[in-house]
C-alpha positions as a printed NumPy array, in Angstrom:
array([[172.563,  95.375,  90.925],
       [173.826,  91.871,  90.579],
       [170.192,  90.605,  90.486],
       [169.314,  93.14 ,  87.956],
       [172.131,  91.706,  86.291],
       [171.715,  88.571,  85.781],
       [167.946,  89.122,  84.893],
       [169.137,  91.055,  81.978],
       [171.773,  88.174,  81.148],
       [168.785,  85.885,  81.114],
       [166.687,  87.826,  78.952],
       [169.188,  88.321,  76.587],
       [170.153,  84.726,  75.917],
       [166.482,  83.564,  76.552],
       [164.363,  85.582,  74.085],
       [165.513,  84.73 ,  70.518],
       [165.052,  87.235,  67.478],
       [161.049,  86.259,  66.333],
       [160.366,  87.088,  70.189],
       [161.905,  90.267,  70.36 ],
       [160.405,  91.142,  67.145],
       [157.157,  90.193,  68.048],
       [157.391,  91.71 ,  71.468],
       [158.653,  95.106,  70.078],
       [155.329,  94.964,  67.284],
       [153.27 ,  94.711,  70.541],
       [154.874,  97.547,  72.342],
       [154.442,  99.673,  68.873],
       [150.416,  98.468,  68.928],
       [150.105,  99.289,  72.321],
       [151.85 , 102.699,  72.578],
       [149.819, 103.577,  69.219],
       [146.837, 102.358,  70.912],
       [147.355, 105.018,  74.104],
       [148.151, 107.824,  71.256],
       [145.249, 107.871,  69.339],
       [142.798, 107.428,  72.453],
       [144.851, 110.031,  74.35 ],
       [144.85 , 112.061,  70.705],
       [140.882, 111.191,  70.215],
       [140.09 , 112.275,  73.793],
       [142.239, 115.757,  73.41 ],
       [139.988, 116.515,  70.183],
       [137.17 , 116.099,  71.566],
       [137.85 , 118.114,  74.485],
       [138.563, 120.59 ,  72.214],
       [135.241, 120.822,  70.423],
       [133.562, 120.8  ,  73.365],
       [135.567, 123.932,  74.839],
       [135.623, 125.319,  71.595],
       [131.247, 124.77 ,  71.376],
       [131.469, 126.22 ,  74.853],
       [133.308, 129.208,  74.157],
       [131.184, 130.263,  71.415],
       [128.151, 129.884,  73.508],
       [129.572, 132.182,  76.126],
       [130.521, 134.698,  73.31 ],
       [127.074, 134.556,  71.842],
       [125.066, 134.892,  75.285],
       [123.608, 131.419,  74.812],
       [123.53 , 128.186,  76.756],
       [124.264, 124.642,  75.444],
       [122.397, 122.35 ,  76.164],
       [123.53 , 119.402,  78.862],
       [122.569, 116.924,  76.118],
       [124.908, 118.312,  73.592],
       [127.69 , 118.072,  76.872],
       [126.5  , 114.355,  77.398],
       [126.786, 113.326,  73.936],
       [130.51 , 114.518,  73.922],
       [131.378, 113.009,  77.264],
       [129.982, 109.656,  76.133],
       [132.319, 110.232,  73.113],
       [135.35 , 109.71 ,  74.955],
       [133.93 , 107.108,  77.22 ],
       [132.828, 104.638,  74.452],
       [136.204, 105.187,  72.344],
       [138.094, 104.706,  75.595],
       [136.039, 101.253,  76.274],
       [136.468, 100.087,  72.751],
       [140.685, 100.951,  73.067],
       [140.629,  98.712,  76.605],
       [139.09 ,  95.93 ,  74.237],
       [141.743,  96.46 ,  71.101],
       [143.859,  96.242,  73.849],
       [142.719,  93.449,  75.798],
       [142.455,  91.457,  72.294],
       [146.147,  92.625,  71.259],
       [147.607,  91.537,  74.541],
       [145.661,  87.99 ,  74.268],
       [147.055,  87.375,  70.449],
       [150.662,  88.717,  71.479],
       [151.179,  86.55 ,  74.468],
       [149.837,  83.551,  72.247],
       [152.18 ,  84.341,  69.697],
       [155.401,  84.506,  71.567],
       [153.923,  81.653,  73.871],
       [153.781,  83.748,  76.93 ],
       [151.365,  82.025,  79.526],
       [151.237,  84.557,  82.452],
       [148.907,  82.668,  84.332],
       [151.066,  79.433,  84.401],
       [153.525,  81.503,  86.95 ],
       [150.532,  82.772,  88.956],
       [149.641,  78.862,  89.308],
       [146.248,  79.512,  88.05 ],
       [144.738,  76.162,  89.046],
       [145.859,  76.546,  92.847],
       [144.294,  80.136,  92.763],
       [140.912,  78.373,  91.238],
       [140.698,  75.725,  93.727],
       [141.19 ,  78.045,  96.893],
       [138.79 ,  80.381,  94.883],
       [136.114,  77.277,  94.467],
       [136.086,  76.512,  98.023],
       [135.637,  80.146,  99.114],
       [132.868,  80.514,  96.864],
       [131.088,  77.12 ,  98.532],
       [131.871,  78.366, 101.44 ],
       [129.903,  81.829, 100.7  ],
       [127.08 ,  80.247,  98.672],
       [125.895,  77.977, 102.233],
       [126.52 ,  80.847, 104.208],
       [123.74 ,  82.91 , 101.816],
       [122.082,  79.477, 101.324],
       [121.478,  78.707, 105.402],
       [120.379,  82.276, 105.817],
       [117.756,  81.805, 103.089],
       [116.461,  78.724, 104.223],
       [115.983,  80.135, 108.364],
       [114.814,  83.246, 106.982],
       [112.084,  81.627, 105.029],
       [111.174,  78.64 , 106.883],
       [109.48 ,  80.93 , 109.441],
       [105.379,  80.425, 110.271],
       [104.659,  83.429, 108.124],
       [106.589,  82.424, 104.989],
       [107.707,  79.24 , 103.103],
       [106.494,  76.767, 105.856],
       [103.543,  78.324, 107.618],
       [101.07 ,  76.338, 108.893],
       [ 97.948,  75.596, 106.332],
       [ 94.249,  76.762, 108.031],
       [ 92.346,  74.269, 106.393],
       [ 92.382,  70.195, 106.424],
       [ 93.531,  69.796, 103.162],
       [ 96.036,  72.74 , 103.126],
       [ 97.723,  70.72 , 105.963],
       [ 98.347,  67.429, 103.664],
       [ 99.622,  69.727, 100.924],
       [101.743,  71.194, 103.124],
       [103.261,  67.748, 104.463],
       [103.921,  66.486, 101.102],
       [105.991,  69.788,  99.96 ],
       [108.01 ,  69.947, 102.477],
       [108.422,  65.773, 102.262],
       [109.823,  66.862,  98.699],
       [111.79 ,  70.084, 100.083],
       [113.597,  68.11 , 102.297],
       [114.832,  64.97 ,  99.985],
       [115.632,  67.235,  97.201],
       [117.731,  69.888,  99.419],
       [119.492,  66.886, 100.927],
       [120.811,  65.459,  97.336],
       [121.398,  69.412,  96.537],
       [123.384,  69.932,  99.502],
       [125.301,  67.129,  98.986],
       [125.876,  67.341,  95.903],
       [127.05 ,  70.961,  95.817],
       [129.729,  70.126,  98.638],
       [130.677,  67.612,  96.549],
       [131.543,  69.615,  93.414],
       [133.429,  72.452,  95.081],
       [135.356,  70.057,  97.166],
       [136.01 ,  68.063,  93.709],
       [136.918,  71.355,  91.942],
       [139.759,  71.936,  94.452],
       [141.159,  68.24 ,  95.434],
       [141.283,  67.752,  91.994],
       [142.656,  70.786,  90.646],
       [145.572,  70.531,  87.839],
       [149.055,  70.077,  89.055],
       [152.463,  69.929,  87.664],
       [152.887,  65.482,  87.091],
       [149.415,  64.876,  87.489],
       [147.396,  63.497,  84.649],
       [143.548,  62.913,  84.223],
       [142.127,  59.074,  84.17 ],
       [139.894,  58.297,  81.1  ],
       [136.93 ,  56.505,  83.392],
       [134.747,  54.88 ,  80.863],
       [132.007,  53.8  ,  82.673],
       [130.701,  51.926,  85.796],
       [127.761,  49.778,  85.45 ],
       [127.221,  49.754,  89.122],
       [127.439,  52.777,  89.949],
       [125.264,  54.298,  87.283],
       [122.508,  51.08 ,  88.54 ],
       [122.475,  52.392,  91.619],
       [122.288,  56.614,  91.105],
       [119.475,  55.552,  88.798],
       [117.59 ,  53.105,  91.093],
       [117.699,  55.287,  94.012],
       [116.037,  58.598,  92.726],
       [113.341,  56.031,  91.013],
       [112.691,  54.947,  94.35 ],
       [112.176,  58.675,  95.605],
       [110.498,  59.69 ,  92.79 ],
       [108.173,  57.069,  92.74 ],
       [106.856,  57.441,  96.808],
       [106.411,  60.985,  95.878],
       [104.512,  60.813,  92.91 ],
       [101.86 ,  57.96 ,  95.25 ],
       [102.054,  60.127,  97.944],
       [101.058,  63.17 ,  95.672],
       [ 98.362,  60.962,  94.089],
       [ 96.747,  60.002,  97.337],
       [ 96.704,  63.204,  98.674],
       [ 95.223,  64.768,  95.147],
       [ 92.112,  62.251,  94.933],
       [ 91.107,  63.3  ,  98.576],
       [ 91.292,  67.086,  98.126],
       [ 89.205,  66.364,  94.724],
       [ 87.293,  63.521,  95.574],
       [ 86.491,  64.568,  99.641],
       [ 84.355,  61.798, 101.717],
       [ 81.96 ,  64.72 , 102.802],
       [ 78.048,  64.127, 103.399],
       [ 76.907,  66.616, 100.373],
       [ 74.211,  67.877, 103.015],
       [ 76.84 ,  69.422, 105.415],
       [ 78.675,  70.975, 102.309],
       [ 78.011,  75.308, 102.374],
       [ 77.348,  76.729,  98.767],
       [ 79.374,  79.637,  97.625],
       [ 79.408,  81.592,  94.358],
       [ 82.222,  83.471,  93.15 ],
       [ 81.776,  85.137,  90.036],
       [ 84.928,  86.766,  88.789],
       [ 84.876,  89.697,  86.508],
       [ 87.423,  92.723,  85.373],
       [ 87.912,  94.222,  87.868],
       [ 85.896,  92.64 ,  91.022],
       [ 84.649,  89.101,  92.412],
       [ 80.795,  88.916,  92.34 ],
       [ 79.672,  86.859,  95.783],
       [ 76.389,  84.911,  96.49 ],
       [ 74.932,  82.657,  99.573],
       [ 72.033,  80.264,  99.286],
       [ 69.356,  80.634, 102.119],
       [ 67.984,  77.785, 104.188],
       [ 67.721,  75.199, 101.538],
       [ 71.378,  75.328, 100.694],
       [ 70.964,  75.605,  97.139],
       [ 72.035,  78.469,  94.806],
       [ 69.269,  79.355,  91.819],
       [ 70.365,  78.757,  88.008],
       [ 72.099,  81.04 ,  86.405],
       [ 72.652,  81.798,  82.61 ],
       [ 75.278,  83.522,  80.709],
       [ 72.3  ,  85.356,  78.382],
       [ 70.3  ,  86.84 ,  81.349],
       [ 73.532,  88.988,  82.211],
       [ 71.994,  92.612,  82.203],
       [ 73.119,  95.928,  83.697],
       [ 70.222,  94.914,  86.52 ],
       [ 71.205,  91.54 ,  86.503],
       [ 75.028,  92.022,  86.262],
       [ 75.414,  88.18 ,  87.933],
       [ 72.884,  86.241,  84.81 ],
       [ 69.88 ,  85.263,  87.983],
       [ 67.17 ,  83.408,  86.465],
       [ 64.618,  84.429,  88.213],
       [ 61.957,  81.664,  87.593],
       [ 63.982,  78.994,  89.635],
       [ 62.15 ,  78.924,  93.21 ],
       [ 65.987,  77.786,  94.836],
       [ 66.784,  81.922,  94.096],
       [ 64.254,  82.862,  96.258],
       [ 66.04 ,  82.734,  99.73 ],
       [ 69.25 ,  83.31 ,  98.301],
       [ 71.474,  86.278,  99.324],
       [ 74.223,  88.506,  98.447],
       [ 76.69 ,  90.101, 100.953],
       [ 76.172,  93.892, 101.296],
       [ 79.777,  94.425, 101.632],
       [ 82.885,  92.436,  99.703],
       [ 83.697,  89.805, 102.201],
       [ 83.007,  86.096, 102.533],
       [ 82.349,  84.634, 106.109],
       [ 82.545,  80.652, 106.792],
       [ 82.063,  78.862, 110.002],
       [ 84.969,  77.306, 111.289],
       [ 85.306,  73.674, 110.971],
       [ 82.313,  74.025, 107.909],
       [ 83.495,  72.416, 104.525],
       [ 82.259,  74.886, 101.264],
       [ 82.138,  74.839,  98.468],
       [ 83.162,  77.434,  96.06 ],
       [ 81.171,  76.966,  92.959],
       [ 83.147,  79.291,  90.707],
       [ 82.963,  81.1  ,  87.269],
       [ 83.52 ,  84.156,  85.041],
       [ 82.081,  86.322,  83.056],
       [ 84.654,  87.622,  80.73 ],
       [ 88.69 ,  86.658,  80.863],
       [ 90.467,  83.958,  83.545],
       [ 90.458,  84.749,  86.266],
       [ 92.074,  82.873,  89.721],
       [ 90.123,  82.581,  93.319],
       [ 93.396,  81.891,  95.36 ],
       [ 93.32 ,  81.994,  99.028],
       [ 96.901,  81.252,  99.637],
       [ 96.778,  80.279, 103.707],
       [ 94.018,  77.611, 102.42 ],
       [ 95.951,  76.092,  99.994],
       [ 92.919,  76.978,  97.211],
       [ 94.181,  78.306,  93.725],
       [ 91.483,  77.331,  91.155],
       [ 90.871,  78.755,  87.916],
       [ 87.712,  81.331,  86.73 ],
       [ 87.403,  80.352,  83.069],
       [ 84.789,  81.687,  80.848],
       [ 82.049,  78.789,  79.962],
       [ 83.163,  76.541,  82.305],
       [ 82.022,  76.482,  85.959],
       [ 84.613,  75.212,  88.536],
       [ 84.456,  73.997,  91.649],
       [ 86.902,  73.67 ,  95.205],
       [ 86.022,  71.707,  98.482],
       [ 87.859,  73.154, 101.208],
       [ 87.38 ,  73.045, 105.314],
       [ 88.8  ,  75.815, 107.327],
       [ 90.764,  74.857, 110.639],
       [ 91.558,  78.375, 111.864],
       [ 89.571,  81.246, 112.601],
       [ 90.901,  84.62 , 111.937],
       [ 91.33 ,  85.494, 115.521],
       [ 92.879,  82.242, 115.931],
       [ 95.482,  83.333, 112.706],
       [ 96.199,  86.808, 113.961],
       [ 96.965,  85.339, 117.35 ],
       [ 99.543,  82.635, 116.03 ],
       [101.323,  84.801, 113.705],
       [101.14 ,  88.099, 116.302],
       [ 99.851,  90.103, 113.627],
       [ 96.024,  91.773, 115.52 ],
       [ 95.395,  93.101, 111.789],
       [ 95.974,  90.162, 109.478],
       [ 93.252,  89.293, 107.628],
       [ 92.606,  85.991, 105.442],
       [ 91.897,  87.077, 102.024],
       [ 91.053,  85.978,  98.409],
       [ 93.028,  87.429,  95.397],
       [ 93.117,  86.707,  91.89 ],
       [ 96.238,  84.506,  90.243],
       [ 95.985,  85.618,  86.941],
       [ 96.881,  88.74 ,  85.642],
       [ 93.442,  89.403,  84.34 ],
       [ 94.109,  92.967,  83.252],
       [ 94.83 ,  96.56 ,  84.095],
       [ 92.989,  97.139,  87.66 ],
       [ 93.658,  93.345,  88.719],
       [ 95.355,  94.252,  91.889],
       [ 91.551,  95.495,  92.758],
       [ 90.427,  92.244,  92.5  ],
       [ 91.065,  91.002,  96.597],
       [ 87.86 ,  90.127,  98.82 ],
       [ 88.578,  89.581, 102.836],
       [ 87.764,  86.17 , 103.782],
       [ 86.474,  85.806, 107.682],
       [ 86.369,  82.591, 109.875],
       [ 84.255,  82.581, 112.385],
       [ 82.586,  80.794, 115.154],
       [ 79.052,  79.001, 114.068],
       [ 77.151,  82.029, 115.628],
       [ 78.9  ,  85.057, 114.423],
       [ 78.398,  83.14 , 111.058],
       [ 74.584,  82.839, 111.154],
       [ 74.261,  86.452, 112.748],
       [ 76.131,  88.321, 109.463],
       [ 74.135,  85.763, 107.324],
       [ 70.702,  86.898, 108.636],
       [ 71.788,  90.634, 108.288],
       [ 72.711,  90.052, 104.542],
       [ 70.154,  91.312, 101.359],
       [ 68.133,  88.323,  99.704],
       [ 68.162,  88.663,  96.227],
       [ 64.558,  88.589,  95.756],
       [ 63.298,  90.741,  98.333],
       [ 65.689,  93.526,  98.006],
       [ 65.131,  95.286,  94.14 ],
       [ 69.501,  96.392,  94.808],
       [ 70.422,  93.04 ,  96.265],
       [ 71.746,  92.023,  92.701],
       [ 73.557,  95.03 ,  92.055],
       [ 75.502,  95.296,  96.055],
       [ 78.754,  94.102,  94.548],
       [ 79.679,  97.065,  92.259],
       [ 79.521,  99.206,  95.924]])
């Protein structure tokens, strides 16, 4: 009782007449507020009993929407009231300079609350990075030669910008808490430091600059490849809504000419037929390209209506199909599919080649399994494929 007491005692010589005014306004706003939601609610209650009974009376049903439209009544008048109310209680504790938070110590509770948080956020952040680091996801091993230098050079990047992230995250929660307001303590205007900003501008120059060489050497030998044009196999990929088109030269190695104006219903692929290189060429009977391991190709590429995107992700290849202009992508397989399946313990995992671009409605159909195999095995499916010439539905096999 005494405690009660002297509260009251303090209250009463504390709070001064334009307080307890302005207090008593907010109680009136507030219990007004609860009256005319609790009154708004009641009436439409009421309406929708009343809508009920009368549907009862007449032998009819209402309909749940008429019941949801009611019901969603109340709930957006009720969330609007919370607001008022929110909004009332901000204005009337500014006006009578009530700080609530001030006797919670606020900062304390945000500091604590910071380094929980970090604390969390590496905990997520560690799983993330073991979870995806794995062989079959963010760092899996490239199966070709070039794939494996592309590989080296992201994760070279991965690994100097997650260190300065790491860093400086632990930094800023840790900062956020040591240096959390406190009753005497007052920030430091720091101008500058010439020093300091010298060397947090020298350093990531450094960094960025080795990348960026790094990146450049590595991009002018996957473009520019020091590969005896003889040894280089000819592909064609011909990308189209909602397939890829596939053709093999014969002995000599060289595709036959082509041209956008001899595209027919017969001749859905544009094969000019007067160029003696078409003779021995061939197209696969079924929707898969083989390569011999250790082979480089060549995938001479192009489309015939939108872009398109030959991607083979585990060989690092992603080039474009564009309409009117032929592309081209040097690449050397180091795996064979048996060898893949093996390392990732997956018996059905095949390579394959999608499209990147979202070329239309049916472009998920557009995937083509890609097969690695020993010289042999290579040569063996080659023989066994249609040539163009000597088989009248050779040039028509891709729309089976």
């Amino acid at each position: 009782m005494n405690a009660i007491y002297d509260t009251y005692q303090k209250l009463k010589h504390g709070l001064k007449p334009k307080k307890l005014v302005s207090i008593a306004l907010l109680l009136v706003l507030l219990l007004s507020c609860f009256a005319v939601s609790y009154a708004a609610s009641d009436e439409i209650g009421a309406m929708a009993r009343e809508r009920a009974a009368q549907a009862d009376k007449a032998a009819k049903v209402i309909e749940s929407e008429q019941i949801l439209k009611a019901d969603g009544m109340v709930k957006k008048l009720a969330g609007g009231l919370v607001l008022l109310l929110g909004i009332l209680f901000i204005l009337g504790a500014r006006f009578i300079k009530f700080d609530p938070f001030k006797r919670l110590s606020a900062n304390n509770w945000h500091g604590i609350l910071f380094l929980v948080f970090g604390v969390a956020f590496f905990a997520f952040f560690g799983y993330e990075v073991t979870h995806h680091t794995s062989k079959v996801n963010l760092f899996s091993n490239a199966s070709s030669e070039h794939g494996q230098k592309i590989d080296s050079i992201f994760q070279l990047t991965i690994f100097i910008t997650g260190f300065v992230f790491v860093v400086v995250q632990i930094v800023l929660f840790y900062f956020a808490y040591a240096y959390r307001g406190m009753p005497g303590r007052k920030a430091i205007y720091y101008h500058d430091n010439s020093k300091l900003e010298t060397i947090w501008t020298i350093i990531p120059s450094i960094a960025i600059g080795v990348l960026v060489l790094y990146g450049v050497t590595i991009w002018q030998g996957i473009h520019h490849p020091n590969i005896d044009e003889s040894k280089i196999l000819n592909i064609e990929v011909v990308g189209e809504q909602f397939q890829w088109r596939l053709r093999y030269p014969g002995n000599d190695n060289k595709l036959g000419k082509h041209a956008f104006k001899l595209i027919s219903s017969d001749n859905p692929i544009g094969l000019d037929s007067t160029d003696k290189h078409l003779a021995d060429d061939k197209i696969p009977a079924v929707k898969e390209i083989h390569i011999p391991l250790g082979q480089p190709v060549r995938l001479n590429v192009r489309s015939k209506d939108v872009l398109h995107g030959v991607y083979l992700p585990q060989f690092r290849v992603n080039v474009y199909a564009t309409p009117g202009m032929p592309t081209q992508f040097i690449f050397t397989p180091t795996k064979t599919t048996a060898q893949m399946r093996k390392e990732i313990g997956n018996p059905n995992f095949n390579y394959e080649m999608a499209c990147s671009q979202l070329c239309g409605i049916s472009h998920f159909n557009m995937r083509v399994v890609v097969v690695i195999e020993d010289e042999a095995s290579y040569k063996k499916w080659l023989a066994e494929q249609p040539n163009v010439v000597a088989d009248p539905n050779a040039k028509n096999l891709a729309n089976k």
